[in-house]
C-alpha positions in Angstrom: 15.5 -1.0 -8.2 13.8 -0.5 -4.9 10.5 -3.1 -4.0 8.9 -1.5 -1.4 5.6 -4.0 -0.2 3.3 -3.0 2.4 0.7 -5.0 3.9 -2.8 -4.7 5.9 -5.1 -6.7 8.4 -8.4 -4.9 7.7 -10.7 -3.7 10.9 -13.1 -6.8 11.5 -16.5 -4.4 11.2 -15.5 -3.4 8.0 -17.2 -4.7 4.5 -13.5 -6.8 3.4 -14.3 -6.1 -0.6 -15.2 -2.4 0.1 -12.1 -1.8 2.4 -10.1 -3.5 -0.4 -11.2 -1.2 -3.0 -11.0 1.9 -1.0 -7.3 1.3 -0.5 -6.9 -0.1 -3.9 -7.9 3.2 -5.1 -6.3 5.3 -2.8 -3.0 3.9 -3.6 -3.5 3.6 -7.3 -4.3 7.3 -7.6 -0.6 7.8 -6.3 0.8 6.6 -9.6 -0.3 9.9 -11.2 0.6 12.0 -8.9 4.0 10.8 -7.4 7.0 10.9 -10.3 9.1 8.6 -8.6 6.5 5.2 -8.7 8.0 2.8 -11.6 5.3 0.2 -10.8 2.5 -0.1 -8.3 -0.2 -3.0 -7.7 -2.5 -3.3 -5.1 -3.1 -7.4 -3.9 -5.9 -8.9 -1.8 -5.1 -11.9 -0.3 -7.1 -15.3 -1.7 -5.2 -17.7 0.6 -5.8 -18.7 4.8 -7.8 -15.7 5.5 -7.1 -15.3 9.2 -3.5 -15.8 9.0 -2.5 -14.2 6.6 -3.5 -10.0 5.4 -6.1 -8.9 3.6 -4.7 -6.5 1.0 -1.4 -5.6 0.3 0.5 -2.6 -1.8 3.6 -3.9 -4.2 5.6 -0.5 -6.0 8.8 -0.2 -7.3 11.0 2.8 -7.6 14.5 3.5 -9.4 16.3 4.2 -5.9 15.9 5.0 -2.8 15.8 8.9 -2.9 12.5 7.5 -5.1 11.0 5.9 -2.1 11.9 8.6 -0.1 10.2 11.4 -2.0 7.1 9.2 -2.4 7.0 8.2 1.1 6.7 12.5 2.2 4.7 13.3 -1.0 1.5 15.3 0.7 -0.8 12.9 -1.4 0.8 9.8 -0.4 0.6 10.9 3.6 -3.0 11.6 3.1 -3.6 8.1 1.6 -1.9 6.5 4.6 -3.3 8.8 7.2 -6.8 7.3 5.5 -5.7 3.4 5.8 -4.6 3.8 9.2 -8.1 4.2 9.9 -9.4 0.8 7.9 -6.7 -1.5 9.5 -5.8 -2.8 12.4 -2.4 -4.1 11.5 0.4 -3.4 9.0 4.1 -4.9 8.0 6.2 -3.7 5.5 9.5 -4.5 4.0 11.9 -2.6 1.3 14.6 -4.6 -1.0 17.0 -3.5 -3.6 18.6 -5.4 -6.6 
């Protein structure tokens, strides 16, 4: 199993709850339309705003040919290409076990 997390600092002159939802359902809409996604949750931070990101994405796939094909899917690089544009910083990390 592959955990793939993503995370975001929103842009300051954005509305936090409507950025939020926006890439909520962006990446949400993926889970129809990418076979490979076992599981994916989209987080908003509730703790030491300031420090840490606003919103984050949590998915798991079977492998990591999985990742890889939803990582290229056309859908998926028009979600991101759409929250680069909302945030102002991003980390990610990828795991297996």
């Amino acid at each position: 199993m592959i955990h793939h997390v993503v995370s975001w600092t929103l842009r300051e002159d954005l509305d936090r709850d409507a950025g939020i939802a926006r890439i909520r359902q962006l990446l949400t809409d993926l889970i129809a339309v990418v076979p490979s996604v076992r599981s994916l949750q989209v987080v908003e931070n509730v703790a030491y705003p300031g420090k840490n990101q606003d919103v984050a994405v949590v998915a798991t796939f079977d492998d990591l040919a999985g990742l890889d094909e939803y990582q290229v899917h056309p859908e998926h690089q028009a979600a991101a290409a759409e929250i680069r544009g909302l945030v102002t910083a991003r980390a990610a990390i990828d795991w297996q076990d």
